[in-house]
Structure formats: C-alpha cells, structure tokens
MIDO-248613 format. One record per residue (C-alpha): x, y, z; residue in one letter. Coordinates in Angstrom, 3 decimals. Example, Ala and Ser with C-alpha at 12.3 -4.5 7.8 and 13.67 -1.06 7.14 Angstrom:
2
REC     east    north       up residu
REC   12.300   -4.500    7.800      a
REC   13.670   -1.060    7.140      s
% end
This chain:
261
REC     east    north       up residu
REC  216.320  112.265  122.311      x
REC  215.649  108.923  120.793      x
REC  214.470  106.251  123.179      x
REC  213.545  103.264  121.284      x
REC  215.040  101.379  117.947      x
REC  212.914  102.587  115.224      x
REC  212.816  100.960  111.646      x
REC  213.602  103.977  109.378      x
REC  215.563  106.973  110.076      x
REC  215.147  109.909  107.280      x
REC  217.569  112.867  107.668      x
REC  215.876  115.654  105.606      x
REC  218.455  118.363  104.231      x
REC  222.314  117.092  104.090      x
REC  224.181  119.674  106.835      x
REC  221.249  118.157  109.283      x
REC  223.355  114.926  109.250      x
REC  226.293  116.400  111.574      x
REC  223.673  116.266  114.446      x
REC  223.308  112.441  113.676      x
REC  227.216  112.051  114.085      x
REC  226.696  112.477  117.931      x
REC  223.879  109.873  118.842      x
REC  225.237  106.614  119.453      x
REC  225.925  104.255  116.805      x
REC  224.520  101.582  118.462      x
REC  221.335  102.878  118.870      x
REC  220.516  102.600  114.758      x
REC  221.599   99.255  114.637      x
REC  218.803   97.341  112.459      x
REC  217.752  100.776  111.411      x
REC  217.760  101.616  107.784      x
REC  218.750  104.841  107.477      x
REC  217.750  107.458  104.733      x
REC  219.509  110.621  103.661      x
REC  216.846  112.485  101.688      x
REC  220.373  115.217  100.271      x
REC  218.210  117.751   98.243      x
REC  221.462  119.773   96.804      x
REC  224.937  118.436   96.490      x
REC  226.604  120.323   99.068      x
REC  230.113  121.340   97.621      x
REC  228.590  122.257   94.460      x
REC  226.201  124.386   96.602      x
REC  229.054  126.110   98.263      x
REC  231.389  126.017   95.112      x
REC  228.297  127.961   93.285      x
REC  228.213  130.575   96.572      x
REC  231.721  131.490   96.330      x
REC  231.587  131.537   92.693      x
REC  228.641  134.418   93.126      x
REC  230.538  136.217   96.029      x
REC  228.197  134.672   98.427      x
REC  229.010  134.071  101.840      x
REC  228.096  130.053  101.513      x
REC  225.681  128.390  104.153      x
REC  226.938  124.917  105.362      x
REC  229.935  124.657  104.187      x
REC  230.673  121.568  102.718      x
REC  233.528  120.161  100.457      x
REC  233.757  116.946   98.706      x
REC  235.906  115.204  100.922      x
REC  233.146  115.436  104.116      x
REC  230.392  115.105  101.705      x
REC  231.418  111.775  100.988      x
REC  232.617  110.912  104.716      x
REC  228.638  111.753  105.603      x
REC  227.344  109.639  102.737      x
REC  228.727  106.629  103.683      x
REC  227.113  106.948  107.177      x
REC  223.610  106.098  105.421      x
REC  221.831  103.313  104.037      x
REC  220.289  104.618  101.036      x
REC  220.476  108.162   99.367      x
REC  217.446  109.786   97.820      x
REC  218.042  112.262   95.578      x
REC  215.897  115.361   93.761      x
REC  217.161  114.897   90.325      x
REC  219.349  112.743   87.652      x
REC  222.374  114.587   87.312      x
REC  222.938  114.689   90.611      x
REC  222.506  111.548   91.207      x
REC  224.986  110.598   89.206      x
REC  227.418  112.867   91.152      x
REC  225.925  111.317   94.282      x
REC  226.673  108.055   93.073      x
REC  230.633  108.689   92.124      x
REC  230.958  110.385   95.369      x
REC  230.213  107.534   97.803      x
REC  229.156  103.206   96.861      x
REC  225.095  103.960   98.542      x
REC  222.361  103.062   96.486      x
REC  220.945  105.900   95.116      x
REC  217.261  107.026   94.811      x
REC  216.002  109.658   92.514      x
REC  212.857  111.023   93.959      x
REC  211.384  114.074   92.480      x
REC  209.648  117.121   93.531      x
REC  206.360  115.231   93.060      x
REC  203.313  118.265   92.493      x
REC  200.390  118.805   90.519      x
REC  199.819  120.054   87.532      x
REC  196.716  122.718   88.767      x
REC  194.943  124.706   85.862      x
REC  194.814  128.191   87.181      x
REC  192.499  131.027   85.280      x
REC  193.855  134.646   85.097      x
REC  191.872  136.897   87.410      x
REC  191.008  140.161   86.386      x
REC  190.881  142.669   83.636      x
REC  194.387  144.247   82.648      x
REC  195.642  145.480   78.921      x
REC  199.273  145.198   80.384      x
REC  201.569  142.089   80.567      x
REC  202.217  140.788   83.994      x
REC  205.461  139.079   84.772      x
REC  205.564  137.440   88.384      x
REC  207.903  135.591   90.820      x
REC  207.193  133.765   93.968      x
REC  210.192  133.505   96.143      x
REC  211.458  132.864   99.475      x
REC  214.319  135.044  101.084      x
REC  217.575  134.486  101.184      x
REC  221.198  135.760   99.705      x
REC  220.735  134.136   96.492      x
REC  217.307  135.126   95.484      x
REC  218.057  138.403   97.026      x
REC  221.175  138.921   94.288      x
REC  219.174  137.659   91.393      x
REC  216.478  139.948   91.578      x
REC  218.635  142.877   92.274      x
REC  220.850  141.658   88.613      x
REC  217.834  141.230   87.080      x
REC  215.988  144.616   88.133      x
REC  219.360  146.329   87.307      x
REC  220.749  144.702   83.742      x
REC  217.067  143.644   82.288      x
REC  214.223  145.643   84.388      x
REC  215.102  148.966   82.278      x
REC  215.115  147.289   78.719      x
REC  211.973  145.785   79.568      x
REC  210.088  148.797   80.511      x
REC  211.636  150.870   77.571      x
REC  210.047  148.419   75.260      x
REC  206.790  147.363   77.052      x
REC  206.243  150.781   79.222      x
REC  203.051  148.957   80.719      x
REC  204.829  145.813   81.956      x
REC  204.845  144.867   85.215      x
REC  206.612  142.522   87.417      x
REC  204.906  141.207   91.030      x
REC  207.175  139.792   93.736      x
REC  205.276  137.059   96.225      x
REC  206.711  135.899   99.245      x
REC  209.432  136.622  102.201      x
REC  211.996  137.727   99.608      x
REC  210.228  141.062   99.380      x
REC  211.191  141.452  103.078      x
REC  214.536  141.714  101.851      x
REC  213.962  144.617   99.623      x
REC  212.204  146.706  102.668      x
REC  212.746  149.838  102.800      x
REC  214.535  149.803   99.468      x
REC  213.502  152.072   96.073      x
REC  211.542  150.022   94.102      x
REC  212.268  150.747   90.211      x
REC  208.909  151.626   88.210      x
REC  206.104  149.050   87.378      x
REC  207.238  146.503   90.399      x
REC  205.053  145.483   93.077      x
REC  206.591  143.925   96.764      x
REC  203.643  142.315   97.075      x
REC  204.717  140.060  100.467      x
REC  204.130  136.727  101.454      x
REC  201.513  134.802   99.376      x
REC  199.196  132.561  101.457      x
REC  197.979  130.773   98.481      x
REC  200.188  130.142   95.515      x
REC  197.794  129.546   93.344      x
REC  195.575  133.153   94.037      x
REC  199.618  134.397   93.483      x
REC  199.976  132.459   89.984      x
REC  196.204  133.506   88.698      x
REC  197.462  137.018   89.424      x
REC  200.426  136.918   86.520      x
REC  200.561  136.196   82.774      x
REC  204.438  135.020   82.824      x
REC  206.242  133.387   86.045      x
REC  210.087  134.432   85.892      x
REC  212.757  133.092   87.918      x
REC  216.176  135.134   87.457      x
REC  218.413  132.943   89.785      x
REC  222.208  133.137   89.043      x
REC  223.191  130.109   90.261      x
REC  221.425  126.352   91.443      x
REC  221.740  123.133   92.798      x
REC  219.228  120.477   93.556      x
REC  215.798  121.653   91.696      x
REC  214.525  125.214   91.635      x
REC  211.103  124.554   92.846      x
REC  209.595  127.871   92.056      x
REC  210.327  127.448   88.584      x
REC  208.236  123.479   89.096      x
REC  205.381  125.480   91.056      x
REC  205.090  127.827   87.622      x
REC  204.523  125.243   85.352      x
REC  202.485  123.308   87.257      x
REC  200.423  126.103   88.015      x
REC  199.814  126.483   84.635      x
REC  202.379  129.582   83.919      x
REC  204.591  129.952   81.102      x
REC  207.905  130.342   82.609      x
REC  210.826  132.839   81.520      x
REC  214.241  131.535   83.746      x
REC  217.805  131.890   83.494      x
REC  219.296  128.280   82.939      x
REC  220.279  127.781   86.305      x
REC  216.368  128.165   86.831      x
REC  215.792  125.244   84.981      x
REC  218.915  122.799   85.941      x
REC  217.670  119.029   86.380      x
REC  213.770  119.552   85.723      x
REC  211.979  117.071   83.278      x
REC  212.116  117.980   79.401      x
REC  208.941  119.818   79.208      x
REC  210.751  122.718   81.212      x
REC  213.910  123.067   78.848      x
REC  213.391  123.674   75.678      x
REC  215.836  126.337   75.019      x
REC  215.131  129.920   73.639      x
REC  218.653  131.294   74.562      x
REC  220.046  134.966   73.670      x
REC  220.918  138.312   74.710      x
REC  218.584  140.767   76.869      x
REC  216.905  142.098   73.603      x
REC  215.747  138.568   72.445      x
REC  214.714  137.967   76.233      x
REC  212.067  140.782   75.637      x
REC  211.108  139.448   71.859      x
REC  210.171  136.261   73.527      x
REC  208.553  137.937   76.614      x
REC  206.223  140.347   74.188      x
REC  205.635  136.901   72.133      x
REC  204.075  135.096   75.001      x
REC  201.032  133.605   73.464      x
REC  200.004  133.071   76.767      x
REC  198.216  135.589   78.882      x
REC  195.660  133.952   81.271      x
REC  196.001  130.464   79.171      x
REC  197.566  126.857   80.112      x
REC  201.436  127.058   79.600      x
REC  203.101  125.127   76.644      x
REC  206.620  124.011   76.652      x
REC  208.301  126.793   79.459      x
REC  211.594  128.154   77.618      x
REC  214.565  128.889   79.047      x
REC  216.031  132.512   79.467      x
REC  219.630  133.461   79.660      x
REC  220.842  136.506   80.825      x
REC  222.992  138.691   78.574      x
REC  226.470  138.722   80.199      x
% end
C-alpha cells in the first residue's frame, strides 16, 4: 500500500500495470510515472498463438494502448519497438537498452571436440525451441561433427526432467555464474522460434565474449554487431558451425542462423 506522494513511479513489465488501475488516481498526482514495457504485448501474444502457445498476459492492441496512455513516459528495450510504441499511444518514448558488459572470458579446459552451449531460463517458448532444434538440427549436427556437443545452463533444463536426452547433450542445471557457464563453451546458440523485446541470452553471449549461432528471432532489435547475416538451410548452419574460428577466443561479428523450414 502506498502511503505518501512519491516523485517517480516505475512499473517494471507491461501486464504489472493492471494492478496500478486500482490505486487511486489521486494519489499519483504530481507523480511522474514510468512504464519501463520490455515487449510489446500483442505482438507477444500474436507471436504465442502464431507458435501454438498458450499466450501469457494476454494483451491486444486496443488495451495496450488504453494502458499506455495511463503513463508519463515509456521506456523502451529497443528501436523498432519503439517505433510501434510510439504509433500506438502520443507518450514520449525512451529507448533504453539492455545496458551489460562486454567481459573477456577464457575457455577452461582441454577438449578436441566443439562445444555448443545455451543458457536459458524456463518457460513454454524456450522449452519448444530446444525441443525443434534437438529434433530438425541436433541429428545433422552429430552426423557431421560426431564429437559435438551441446550444454544446456539454467532452469530450462528442469523442463526436460525426466526426459531422453539425445546423444552428446548435457542438462547441466542452473548456472550460478554465467560467466564459469560461457568459459565452459566454444559457440553460444540460441534456437528461439519466436521474440519480442530483446533476447538477452543472445546479449549475455556476445558480451561474454562467445560467438553466437541464433535463429533470427534470436537476434531481433540488438545493435549491428549482432546481425550480420549468414542465412541458409540446416546444412550451411553446420558449414558455419564447423567454420567457427573461434574456440576459446574473443567473438567477432555473431552471425545469424536460420532454421531450415
């Protein structure tokens, strides 16, 4: 319960603004009040129904914008959307990025094999990438680098408990310290089918000095150095992934993997 006027009031995470409907209007007069929106909501569920995803929050355009023009100021996590933010309601807009830094991370220990790895959080989308990618790409890989291996960090392996775990991958659980994770792998992948806002696990790659392999998606909004484009079919995803000049060194340009329909 709020008991005194303050100066700023930041709502973190859009659907969190429905709580804010029932307080008193009253009580933020004089307040400037922030909307930090990290993913445009009906293009969030729009991409969920698209996947045959039961969407979280659901949100369409039309209550979007009625909850936009209950703020101040808007802060968003990347250009393009942004711009959509902008159309969608007359609030000032604020681009504010996933602000992290760029840590140099050696490759620990002594392997001849190529280590692919992904850091991930649970949750129904992660949860259907890696299962697409493990079942369309995980084979090819193998059957043309039999000593590849892919590592999975983080609370998304508790969604694959108790499941068969194809050949060469490791659940390896939730990672502590992201960057004793990243100094573990060669390549960082992120398979991810669909995105809004800014896929921070493919930002926490490159800035932990990993060259990253991601489906577009993966890459949707991030800065330049993270989308320069090496497109194709499955087979030219695992020409590029041999050619990685990269194991154990600081990450170049990241290039951008699409999936083979």
């Amino acid at each position: 319960m709020i008991r005194e006027r303050p100066l700023v009031l930041l709502v973190e995470y859009f659907w969190l603004t429905r709580h804010l409907q029932q307080c008193s209007a009253s009580r933020f007069d004089r307040t400037l009040t922030v909307l930090d929106t990290l993913d445009v909501m009906h293009r969030r569920t729009r991409m969920f129904v698209r996947l045959g995803l039961e969407a979280e929050n659901v949100m369409d355009e039309h209550e979007e914008r009625f909850y936009l023009d209950h703020y101040d100021l808007v802060l968003a996590i990347q250009q393009e959307e942004a711009r959509v933010l902008r159309r969608l309601s007359g609030r000032p807009v604020l681009v504010v990025p996933h602000g992290r830094p760029v840590v140099p991370v050696p490759r620990v220990g002594d392997r001849r094999s190529l280590r692919l790895g992904l850091v991930s959080s649970a949750g129904p989308l992660p949860r259907l990438s890696l299962r697409h990618f493990l079942g369309e790409h995980w084979g090819a890989l193998r059957q043309a680098m039999p000593d590849i291996e892919l590592h999975v960090f983080g609370t998304l392996c508790e969604d694959f408990a108790g499941d068969p775990v194809p050949p060469g991958v490791a659940m390896r659980g939730f990672a502590p310290d992201l960057a004793a994770a990243f100094a573990e792998i060669d390549v960082a992948i992120n398979p991810v089918l669909g995105a809004t806002g800014l896929a921070i696990k493919s930002v926490d790659a490159v800035c932990h000095s990993r060259p990253l392999f991601s489906t577009t998606a993966g890459v949707a909004g991030s800065p330049p150095p993270m989308t320069s484009s090496s497109r194709g079919s499955g087979m030219s995803t695992r020409r590029t992934i041999r050619s990685s000049p990269s194991r154990g060194r600081s990450s170049g340009p990241s290039r951008r993997w699409t999936p083979s329909p």
